[in-house]
C-alpha positions as MATLAB code, in Angstrom:
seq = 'XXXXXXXXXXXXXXXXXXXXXXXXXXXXXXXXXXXXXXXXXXXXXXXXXXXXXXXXXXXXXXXXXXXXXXXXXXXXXXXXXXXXXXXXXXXXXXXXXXXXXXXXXXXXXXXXXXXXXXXXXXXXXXXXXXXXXXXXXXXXXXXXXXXXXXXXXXXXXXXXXXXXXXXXXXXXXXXXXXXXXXXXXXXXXXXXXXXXXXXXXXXXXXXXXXXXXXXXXXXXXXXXXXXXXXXXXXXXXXXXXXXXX';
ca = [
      16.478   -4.886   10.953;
      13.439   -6.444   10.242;
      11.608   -3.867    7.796;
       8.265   -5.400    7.607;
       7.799   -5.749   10.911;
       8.875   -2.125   12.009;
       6.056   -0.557    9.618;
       3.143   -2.765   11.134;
       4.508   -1.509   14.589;
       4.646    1.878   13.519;
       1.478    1.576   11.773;
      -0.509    0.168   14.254;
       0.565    2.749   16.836;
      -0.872    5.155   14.053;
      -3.934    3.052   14.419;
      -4.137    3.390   18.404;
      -4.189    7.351   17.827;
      -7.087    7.461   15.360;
      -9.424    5.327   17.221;
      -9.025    7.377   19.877;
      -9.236   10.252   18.041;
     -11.958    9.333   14.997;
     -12.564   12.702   14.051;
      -9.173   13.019   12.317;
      -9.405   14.271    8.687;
      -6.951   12.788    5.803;
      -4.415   15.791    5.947;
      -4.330   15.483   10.104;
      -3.768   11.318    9.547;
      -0.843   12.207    7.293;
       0.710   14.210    9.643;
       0.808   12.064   12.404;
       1.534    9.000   10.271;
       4.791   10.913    9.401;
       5.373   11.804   12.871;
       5.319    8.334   14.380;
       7.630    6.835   11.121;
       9.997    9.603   11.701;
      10.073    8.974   15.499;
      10.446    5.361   15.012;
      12.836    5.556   12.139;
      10.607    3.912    9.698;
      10.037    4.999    6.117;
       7.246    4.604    3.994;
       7.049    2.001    1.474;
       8.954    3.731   -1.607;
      10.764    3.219   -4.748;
      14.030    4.426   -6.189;
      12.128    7.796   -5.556;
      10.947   10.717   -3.457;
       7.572   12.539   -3.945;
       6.303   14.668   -2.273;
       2.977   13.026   -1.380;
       5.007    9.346    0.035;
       2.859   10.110    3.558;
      -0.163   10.771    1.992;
       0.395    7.538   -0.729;
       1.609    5.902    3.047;
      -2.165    5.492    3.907;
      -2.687    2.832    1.647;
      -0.472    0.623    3.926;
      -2.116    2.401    6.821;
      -5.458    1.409    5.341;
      -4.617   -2.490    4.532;
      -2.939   -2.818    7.951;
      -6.214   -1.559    9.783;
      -8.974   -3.194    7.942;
      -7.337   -6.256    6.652;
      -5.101   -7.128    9.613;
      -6.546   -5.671   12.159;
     -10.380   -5.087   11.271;
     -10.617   -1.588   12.551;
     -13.599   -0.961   10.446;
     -15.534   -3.434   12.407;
     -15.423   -1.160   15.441;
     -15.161    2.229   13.379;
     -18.547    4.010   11.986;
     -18.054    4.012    8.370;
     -17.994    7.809    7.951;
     -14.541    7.673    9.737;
     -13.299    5.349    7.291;
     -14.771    7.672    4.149;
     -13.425   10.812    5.390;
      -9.747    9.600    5.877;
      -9.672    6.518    2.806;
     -11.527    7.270    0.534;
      -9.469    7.176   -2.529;
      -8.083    3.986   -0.696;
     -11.714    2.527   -0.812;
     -11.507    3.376   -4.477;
      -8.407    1.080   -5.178;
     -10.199   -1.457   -3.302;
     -13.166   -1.668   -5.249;
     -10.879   -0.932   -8.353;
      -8.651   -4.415   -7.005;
     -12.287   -6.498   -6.595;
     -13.322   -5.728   -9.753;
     -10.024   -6.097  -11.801;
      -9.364   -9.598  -10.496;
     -13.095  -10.764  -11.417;
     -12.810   -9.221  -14.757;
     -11.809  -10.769  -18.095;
     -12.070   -7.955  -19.964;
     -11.879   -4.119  -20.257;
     -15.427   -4.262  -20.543;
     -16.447   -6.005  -17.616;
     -13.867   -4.258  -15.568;
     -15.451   -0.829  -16.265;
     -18.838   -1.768  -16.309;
     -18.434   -2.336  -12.503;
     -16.952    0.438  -12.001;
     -18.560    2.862  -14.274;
     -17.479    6.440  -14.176;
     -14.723    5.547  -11.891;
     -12.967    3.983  -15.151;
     -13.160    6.874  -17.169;
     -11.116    8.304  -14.495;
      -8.167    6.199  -14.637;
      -5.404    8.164  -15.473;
      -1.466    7.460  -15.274;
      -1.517    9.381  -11.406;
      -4.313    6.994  -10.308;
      -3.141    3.855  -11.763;
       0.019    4.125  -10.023;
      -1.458    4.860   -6.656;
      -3.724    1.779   -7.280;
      -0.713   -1.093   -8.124;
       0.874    0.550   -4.919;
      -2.233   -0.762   -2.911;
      -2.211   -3.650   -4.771;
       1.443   -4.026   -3.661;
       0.773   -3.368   -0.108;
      -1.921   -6.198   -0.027;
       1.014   -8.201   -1.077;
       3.717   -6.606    1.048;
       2.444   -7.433    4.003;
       0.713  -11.062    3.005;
      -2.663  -10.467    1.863;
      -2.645  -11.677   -1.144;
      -0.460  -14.183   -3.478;
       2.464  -12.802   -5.398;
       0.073  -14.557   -8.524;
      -2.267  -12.313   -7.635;
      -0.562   -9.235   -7.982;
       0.996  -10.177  -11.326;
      -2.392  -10.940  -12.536;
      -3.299   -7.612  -11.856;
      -0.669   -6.100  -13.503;
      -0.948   -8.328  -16.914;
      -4.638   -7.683  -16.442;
      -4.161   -3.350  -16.216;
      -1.472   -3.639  -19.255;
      -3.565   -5.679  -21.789;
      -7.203   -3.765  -20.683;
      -5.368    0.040  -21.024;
      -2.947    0.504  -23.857;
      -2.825    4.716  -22.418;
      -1.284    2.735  -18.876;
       0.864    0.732  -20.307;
       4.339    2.717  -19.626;
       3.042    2.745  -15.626;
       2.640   -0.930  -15.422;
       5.906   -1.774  -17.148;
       7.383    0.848  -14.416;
       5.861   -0.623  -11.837;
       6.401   -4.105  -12.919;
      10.020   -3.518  -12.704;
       9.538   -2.114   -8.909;
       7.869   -5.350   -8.331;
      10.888   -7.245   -9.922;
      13.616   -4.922   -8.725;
      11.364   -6.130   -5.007;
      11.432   -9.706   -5.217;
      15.262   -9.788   -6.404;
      16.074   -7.452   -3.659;
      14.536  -10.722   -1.122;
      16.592  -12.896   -2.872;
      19.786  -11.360   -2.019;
      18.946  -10.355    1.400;
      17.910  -14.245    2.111;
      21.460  -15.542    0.654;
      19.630  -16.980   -2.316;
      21.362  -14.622   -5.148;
      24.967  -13.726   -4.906;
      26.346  -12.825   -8.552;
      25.641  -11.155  -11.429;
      24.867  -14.103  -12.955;
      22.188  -15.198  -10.771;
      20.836  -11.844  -10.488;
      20.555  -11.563  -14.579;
      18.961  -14.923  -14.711;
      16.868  -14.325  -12.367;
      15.052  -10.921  -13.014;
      15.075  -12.081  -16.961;
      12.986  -15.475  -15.753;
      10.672  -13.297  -13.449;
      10.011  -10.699  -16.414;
       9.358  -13.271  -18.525;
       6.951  -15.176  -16.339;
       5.194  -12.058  -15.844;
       4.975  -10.873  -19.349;
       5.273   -7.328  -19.181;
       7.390   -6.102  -22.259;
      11.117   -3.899  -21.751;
      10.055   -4.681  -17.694;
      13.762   -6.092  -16.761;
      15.264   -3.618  -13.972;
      18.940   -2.251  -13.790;
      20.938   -3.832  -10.908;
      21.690   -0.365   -9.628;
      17.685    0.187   -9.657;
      17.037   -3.091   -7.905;
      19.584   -2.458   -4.938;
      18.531    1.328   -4.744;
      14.992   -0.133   -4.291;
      15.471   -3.360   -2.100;
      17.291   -0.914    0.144;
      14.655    0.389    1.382;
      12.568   -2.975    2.284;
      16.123   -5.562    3.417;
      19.000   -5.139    4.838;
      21.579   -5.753    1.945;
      25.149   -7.757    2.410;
      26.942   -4.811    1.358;
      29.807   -7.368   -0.397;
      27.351   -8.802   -2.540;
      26.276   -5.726   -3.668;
      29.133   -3.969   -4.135;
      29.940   -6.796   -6.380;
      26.665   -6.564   -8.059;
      27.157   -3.092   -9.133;
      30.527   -3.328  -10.015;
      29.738   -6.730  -12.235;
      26.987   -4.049  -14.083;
      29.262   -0.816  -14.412;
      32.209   -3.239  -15.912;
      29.311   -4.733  -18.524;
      28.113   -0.938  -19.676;
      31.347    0.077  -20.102;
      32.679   -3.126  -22.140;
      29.083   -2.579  -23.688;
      29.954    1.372  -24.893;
      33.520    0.432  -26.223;
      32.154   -1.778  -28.286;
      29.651    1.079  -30.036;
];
């Protein structure tokens, strides 16, 4: 199954429903976005985790999807847009701004009191949109590292949420690897994930193997041999690694 591809289909039929219906208001998107996934067996783009809000963090792909692939907002009045992504329009304007900047300073002084806002919550929601834009090809895979390295040294309070989501973004790119053929043992796997961590540079950001297949499962289709192997190769290291305590 071709993930990707499902969730622009699905998304885009989302898109058909609120042009013709621009009146919709955030909480009414959310519920049909969840209605066509669920009828099309797709799932939101998601962790190792389950919140609650996954629909309503869901519009940030619906949001990239309709202005940067297909340019809704060309043919949509601008209120539309500001009634159902707002907070979306936030992370944009948050995403501008970070990848000019060179410094906290700058970064906040074009943002202003949006900054001061910037909590753990929000920062998370914002590397998921900066995700998406990658996800689905808008931007380089350097470009959403930068952002990362850029969040961690400018906010030592959002540190611990870039290191998480830095190893979502690892745990993401290994999970391509060994869906394309590319990484078959444990040994590849470890090598690989240290070398990405490293080129990162995101401290203690090197994910489990058990969190890296729970979270490529949801965006490949896995060769369930490999992984099996995978996670066996990692519970037979722990448990030489605790006898040895």
């Amino acid at each position: 199954m071709n993930f990707k591809r499902r969730r622009i289909e699905a998304l885009t039929t989302v898109w058909s429903i609120i042009v013709s219906k621009p009146e919709l208001k955030r909480e009414e998107v959310v519920e049909i976005l969840k209605s066509v996934y669920k009828s099309m067996d797709v799932e939101p783009i998601r962790g190792a985790g389950n919140p609650p809000d996954l629909y309503d963090k869901e519009l940030s792909s619906l949001y990239v999807i309709g202005k940067w692939g297909l340019g809704i907002d060309k043919d949509l009045r601008e209120e539309v847009f500001k009634d159902v992504f707002s907070m979306e329009m936030q992370f944009e304007l948050m995403w501008g701004a970070l990848r000019k900047a060179n410094s906290k300073e700058e970064f906040c002084r074009e943002l202003k009191e949006m900054c001061s806002k910037l909590d753990e919550g929000m920062a998370a929601r914002f590397l998921r949109f900066a995700f998406t834009l990658y996800y689905f090809g808008f931007i380089k895979f350097e470009e959403l590292t930068s952002i990362l390295k850029k969040l961690y040294s400018f906010f030592d309070s959002l540190q611990d949420t870039v290191r998480r989501f830095t190893k979502f973004v690892i745990a993401y790119e290994i999970g391509l690897k060994i869906a394309s053929g590319k990484l078959k043992t444990a040994l590849e796997l470890n090598m690989e994930k240290n070398v990405l961590a490293l080129n990162i540079g995101i401290p203690k950001a090197v994910p489990s193997t058990g969190y890296i297949i729970e979270v490529s499962k949801h965006f490949f289709t896995l060769p369930s041999n490999v992984t099996k192997n995978l996670l066996k190769a990692e519970s037979k290291k722990e448990s030489e690694g605790d006898a040895n305590v």
